[in-house]
Structure formats: structure tokens, C-alpha cells
N, C-alpha and C positions, 0 to 999 in steps of 0.2 A: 437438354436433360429432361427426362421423363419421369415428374413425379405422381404417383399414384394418390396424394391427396396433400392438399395444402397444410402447414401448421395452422392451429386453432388462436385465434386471439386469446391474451389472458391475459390481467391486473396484474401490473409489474408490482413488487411490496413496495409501501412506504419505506423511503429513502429521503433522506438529506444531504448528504455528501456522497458521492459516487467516483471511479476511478472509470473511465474511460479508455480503452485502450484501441488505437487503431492502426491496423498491421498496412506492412508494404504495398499490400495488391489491391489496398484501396486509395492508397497516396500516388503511386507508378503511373507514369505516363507510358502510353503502348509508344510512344516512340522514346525512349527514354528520360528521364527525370521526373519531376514532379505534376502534379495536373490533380487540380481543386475541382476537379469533376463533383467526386463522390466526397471530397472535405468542406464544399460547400452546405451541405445540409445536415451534415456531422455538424459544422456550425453554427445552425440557425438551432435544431435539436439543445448545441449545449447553449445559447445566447436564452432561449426560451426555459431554459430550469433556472442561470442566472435571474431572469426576472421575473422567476416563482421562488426566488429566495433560496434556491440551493446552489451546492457546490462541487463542482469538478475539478478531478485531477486528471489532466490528458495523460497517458503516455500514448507517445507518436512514434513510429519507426518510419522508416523513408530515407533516413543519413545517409547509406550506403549507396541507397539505388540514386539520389541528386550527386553525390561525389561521383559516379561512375560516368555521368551524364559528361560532368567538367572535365574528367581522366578520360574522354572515349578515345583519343589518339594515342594513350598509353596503355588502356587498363584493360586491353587484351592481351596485353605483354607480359603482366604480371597478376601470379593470381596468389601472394603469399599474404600472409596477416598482414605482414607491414605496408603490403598497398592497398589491403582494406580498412586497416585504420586509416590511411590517407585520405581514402575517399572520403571514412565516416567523418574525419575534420574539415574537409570538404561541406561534406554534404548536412551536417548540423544546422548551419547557418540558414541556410537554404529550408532547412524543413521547418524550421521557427518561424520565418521571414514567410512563408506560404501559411499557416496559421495565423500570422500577426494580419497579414492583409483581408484577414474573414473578420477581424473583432474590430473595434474602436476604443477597446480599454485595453492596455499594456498587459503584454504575456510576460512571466519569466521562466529559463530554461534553467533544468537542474539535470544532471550529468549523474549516474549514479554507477559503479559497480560492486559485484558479491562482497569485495573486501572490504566496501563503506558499508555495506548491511551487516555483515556477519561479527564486526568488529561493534559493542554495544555502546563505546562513547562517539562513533561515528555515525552509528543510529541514530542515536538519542539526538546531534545534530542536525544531521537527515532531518528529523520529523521536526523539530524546532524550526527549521527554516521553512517545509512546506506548510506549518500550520502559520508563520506569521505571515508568509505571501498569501494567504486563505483570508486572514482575518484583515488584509488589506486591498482584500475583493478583487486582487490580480490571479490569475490561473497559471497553475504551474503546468507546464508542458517538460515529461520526465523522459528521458532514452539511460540507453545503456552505455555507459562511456568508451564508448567500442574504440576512441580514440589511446587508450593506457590500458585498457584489461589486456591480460594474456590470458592464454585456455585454462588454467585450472581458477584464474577467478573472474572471468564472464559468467551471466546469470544464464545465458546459452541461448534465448531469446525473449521478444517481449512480453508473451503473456506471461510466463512466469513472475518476470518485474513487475507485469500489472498488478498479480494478484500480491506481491510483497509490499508494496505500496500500498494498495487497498488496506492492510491490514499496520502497517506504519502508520497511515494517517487515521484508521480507524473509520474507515467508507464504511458503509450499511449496506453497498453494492459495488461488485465489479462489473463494468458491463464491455462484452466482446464483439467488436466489430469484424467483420469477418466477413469473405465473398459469397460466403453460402450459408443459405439460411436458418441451420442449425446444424442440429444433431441427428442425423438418419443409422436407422440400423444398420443400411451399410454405407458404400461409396456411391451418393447418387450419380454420378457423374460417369459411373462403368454398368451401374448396376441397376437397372430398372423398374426391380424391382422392392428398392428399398424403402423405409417407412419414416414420416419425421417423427421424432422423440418430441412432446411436447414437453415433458414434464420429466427429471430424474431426481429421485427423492433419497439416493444412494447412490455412489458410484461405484458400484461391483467389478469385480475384473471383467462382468460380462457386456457393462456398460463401457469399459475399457478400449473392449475389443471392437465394438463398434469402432473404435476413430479409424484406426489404422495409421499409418505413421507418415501420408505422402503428405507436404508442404507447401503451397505456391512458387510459382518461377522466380517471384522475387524477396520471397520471404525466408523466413528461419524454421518457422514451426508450419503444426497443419493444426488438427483437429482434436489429434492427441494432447499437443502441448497445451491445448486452452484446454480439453478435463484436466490434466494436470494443475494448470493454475487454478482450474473450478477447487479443483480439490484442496489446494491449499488455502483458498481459498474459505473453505467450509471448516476445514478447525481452528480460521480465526473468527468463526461465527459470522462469514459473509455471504449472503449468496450469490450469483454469479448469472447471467442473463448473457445468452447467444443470438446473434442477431445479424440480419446481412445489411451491410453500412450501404452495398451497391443500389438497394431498394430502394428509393423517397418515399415511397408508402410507406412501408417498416419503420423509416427512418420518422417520419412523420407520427404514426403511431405512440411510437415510445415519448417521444414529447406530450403527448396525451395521456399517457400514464399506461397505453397497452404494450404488449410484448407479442409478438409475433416471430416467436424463433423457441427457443428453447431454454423453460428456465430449471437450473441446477440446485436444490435445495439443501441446505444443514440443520442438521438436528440440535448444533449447540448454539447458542446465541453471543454475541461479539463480547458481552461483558464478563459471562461466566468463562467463554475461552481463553480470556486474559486472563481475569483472576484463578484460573487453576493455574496457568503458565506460573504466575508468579510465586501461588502456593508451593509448589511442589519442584520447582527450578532448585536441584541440588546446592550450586555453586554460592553461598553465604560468605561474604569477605569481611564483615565486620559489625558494629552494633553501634546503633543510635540510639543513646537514653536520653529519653524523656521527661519529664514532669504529669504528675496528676492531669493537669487541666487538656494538655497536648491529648495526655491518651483519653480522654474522654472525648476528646473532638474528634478523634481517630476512629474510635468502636462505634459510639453513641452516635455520631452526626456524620461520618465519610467525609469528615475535611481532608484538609492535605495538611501534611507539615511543614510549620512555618517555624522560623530562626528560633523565635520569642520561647517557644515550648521547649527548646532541645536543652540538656545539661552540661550533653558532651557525646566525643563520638570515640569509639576502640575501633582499630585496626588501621590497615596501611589502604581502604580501599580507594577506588578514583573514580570522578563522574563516569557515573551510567554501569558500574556497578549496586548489584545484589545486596542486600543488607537487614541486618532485621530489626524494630525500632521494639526496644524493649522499656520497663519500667517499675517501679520498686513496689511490691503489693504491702497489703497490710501484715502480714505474716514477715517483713524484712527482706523477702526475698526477692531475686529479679522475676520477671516474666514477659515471656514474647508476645507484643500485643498485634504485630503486623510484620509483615517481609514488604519491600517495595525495591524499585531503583532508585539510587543519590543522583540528585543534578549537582549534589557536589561532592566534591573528595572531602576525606575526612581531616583532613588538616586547615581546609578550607572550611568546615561546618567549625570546627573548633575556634574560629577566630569570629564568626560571626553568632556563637553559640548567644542565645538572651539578648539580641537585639532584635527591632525591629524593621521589616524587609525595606523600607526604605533609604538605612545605612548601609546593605549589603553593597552597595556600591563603594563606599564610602571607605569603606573597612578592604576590601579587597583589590579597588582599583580597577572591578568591572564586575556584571554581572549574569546570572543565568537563570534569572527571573524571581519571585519573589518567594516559590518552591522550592523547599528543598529534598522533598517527595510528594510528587503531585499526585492527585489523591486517584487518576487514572493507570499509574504506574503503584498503587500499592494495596493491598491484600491484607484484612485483617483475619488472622486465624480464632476466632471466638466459634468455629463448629470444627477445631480438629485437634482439638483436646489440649493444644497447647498455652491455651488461656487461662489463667485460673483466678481468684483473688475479687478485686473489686470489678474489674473491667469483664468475668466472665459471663 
């Protein structure tokens, strides 16, 4: 391949928590299966941010290509979903099992597809489970549970999962592993005379068209699906960083905080993209009222709501639903001090209403933390007119 000038190093952003994502054609072995060529330095890279005190979420792809390896006397036979789900329950074990033998501290695997995202009390457990594997200093390694999706709810390949993840767990960065070293204005690999993209500060349909839509031989996506996830990427306020995993220089680099590929920039930033999502999210199922002191903890100070403040809850909503937490002004009247999501249903707030979070167990026979809107999942409206009273 003939490139006409190398990408420029540049300072990757201040990050704490990152989603890593690394595709097929850096896990495939040229004879089939698996091979820690190019995932051994992927693992020294993520082992050296582990002990600079940050946090990675893998996601891995490889399932299919190590289940094909174990199917080779069959899985020329058949090429239907059902014998690539086989392979992917195959080949899961096996791509975990090749990660676990790079660390010395316990991986855990989390299987996700579209219908556990898109469904919001299967998110809200989603990200529950990957932030307490996080806070127990074990790395979640995440795929696509290509073993039970069917076509209309597979997420269709991994970088898009990267970037839903990224923004479930609330990363500061996605970062894309990939055989080629970025983003060039065209196909360097046809085209000789194409140019690296160091920096894209927008992605235009004219930065679009750079990708073009070809894939690797063992992959799902190519160059379009990772801007695509860049992009999704950038209105949950993350940016996204392109990178050739095959490199150890590159690879090496970014452990040192440089980036030698291409980095993808947003204009909004992670907390204001949430909190507009929550502001402006039509779908309202019911109302949490409050007490004076809750809603001053609420506006005044960005706490979260806890049991002790609540009065009472209206409507038939269920955890990980929409809701808005209102409360009685001086004037008698009610007013909306905030929208968030419930980690609980509202039959369940009402039994634990005016106690304290250490009875929540107690009272309901188990628990879903000491939240019953935490203060990252809720949006006080005090600049959009719907405040009014003491709290505006």
C-alpha cells in the first residue's frame, strides 16, 4: 500500500473510562481461528491504563471466526443463520478464553443484543451490571449475542455495539481498533493516491463518503460502520479515536497518551447530551412527589433521589421508565422540578416512600440500590420555564 504521507501524532483527550473495541481481522488467525498476534499488545496497551487508574470496556468480535475453526468439517456445508449462531456459541468461549490468558485478574463476558438495548428496563440492567463489574476492577469483555438475535434485532456489527456501550456506560472515549490506520480520503489500498484524515471535526456526508462500504474477509463492517459509530458516538458527547491495532508502535503510542490514526470530534459534550435526551424525551409515565428538602437537594445541590424525600408516586409506571419528580410550591400549587428515569416502579416507590435506603431491602425483599433516581439519569428543568415558585 502506497501512502503518500504518514498520519501526524496528536494528544489523545483526557479520558477515564474508554470502550475499546476490537474487530475480527485483528483476532483471525491466517489459518483459521484465533491468534494473540495483534491482542497481545492490545493487552499490555489496556493492562497499562488499568494501572494508570482507568477503565476499559472490551468489546471483542472473533466468536464466529473460532466457532468456524471447531465447524471446519461442517461449516462449509452450511451457511444459514442457524449455523452461524452455532459457530458464535462455539466460538464465544474461545474468544473470552484467548483474552483471559493475556490478564492475570478475571474477565467477565456480557452477551448483549438490540432488544436488551432498546428495551429501557433491560438497559438500565445492562449498565447496572457493567458499572458494578467496573467498580470490582474486573473488565467486561461485551459481543453481540449472535447466539439468539435474529435479523431484525442484531445490532448488525461491532462497532456500532462499541459506540452503544460507550454511551451506556458513559466512556469519555471510544476507541477503534482496526487494520488500517485511519481514515484516508479514499481506499488506500486501491488508491495511491489517497490522503490520512488526521482530524474530522464534523462528519459530513462528504466525510461519509470517504469510507466507502468494503469490510474485511472476516469481519461485518469496514470503515463506514466505525463513522457510523463515530457518529453515534458524538451525540452521546464521546469522541472516538481510529487506530491500527496491527501497529505496536501505534499501539504503544496510545498507552502514552498519543494517537496516531484519526481522531473524530463532537461538539456536544457527554453531560449536556444526556441531559437534553432527558429534558426533551416525550414519553412521561407518571409523577414522583416530593418534599421541600428532596427538591432542594435536587435543584440546589444535583443529588439524586432518595426514599426518605418522596411522598408518593402517580401512575402505573415500571423501572427504567420516564417520569417527572414534582412538588408543592408556595402559591399551593404543584410544579415540575425535574424529569429523570425510576430504578423503581411506582408501586414499589410507594411502599418504600419516607424511609431510609437501608430498609429498601427490608421493605421489598431485594434491592436496586439506594437510588431511586440517580442523579446521572435526571434533568432538572429550572432554564425551561417549567420551574416556578421557590425552587426557580
Amino acid at each position: 500500500m502506497t501512502q503518500t504521507r504518514p498520519f501526524t501524532p496528536q494528544t489523545l483527550p483526557p479520558w477515564r473510562r474508554a470502550v475499546l473495541k476490537v474487530g475480527s481481522s485483528l483476532l483471525a488467525a491466517d489459518t483459521g481461528g484465533l491468534s494473540t498476534r495483534y491482542a497481545l499488545g492490545l493487552a499490555q496497551f489496556i493492562s497499562a491504563c488499568h494501572a494508570d487508574g482507568r477503565e476499559i470496556v472490551l468489546v471483542s468480535s472473533g466468536a464466529v471466526a473460532a466457532g468456524r475453526l471447531m465447524l471446519r468439517d461442517h461449516s462449509h456445508e452450511d451457511t444459514s443463520n442457524a449455523a452461524r449462531q452455532a459457530m458464535a456459541a462455539l466460538g464465544q468461549t474461545q474468544t473470552v478464553a484467548l483474552w483471559q490468558r493475556l490478564f492475570d485478574h478475571p474477565l467477565a463476558q456480557v452477551l448483549l443484543t438490540h432488544d436488551d438495548l432498546r428495551d429501557r428496563r433491560r438497559y438500565l440492567n445492562a449498565r447496572a451490571t457493567l458499572s458494578e463489574l467496573l467498580n470490582y476492577k474486573i473488565m467486561p469483555v461485551v459481543n453481540e449475542n449472535d447466539t439468539v438475535a435474529i435479523d431484525e434485532l442484531t445490532l448488525g456489527d461491532n462497532d456500532n455495539l462499541a459506540a452503544i456501550v460507550a454511551a451506556l456506560v458513559d466512556a469519555d472515549l471510544l476507541l477503534i481498533a482496526t487494520d488500517i490506520d485511519g481514515l484516508y480520503t479514499a481506499d488506500p489500498r486501491t488508491n495511491p493516491d489517497a490522503e490520512p484524515v488526521n482530524e474530522v471535526l464534523e462528519l459530513t456526508t462528504g466525510i461519509m463518503a470517504m469510507a466507502g462500504c468494503a469490510g474485511s474477509s472476516v469481519g461485518t463492517g469496514g470503515m463506514r460502520t466505525k463513522l457510523e459509530a463515530a457518529e453515534k458516538a458524538a451525540t452521546a458527547g464521546i469522541q472516538t479515536a481510529l487506530f491500527n491495532g496491527r501497529d505496536s508502535e501505534v499501539v504503544s503510542l496510545l498507552a502514552r497518551g498519543q494517537l496516531r490514526g484519526t481522531l473524530l470530534h463532537t461538539s456536544a459534550t457527554r453531560l449536556h447530551a444526556r441531559k437534553y435526551w432527558l429534558r426533551h424525551m416525550p414519553a412521561v409515565t407518571g409523577h414522583i412527589h416530593v418534599d421541600a428538602g428532596a427538591a432542594h437537594a435536587i435543584v440546589r445541590e444535583g443529588a439524586s433521589l432518595l426514599p426518605m424525600g418522596i411522598i408518593r408516586a402517580d401512575g402505573m409506571f415500571q423501572r427504567g421508565d420516564m417520569v417527572e419528580i414534582v412538588t408543592g410550591g408556595d402559591d399551593g400549587m404543584l410544579h415540575v422540578i425535574a424529569r429523570g428515569i425510576a430504578q423503581y416502579g411506582a408501586a414499589e416507590i410507594n411502599r418504600i416512600a419516607r424511609t431510609h435506603t437501608r430498609d429498601i431491602g427490608d421493605r421489598l425483599g431485594y434491592s436496586y440500590g439506594e437510588n431511586v433516581v440517580h442523579r446521572d439519569d435526571l434533568a432538572t428543568l429550572g432554564d425551561t420555564g417549567l420551574l416556578t415558585g421557590e425552587y426557580a
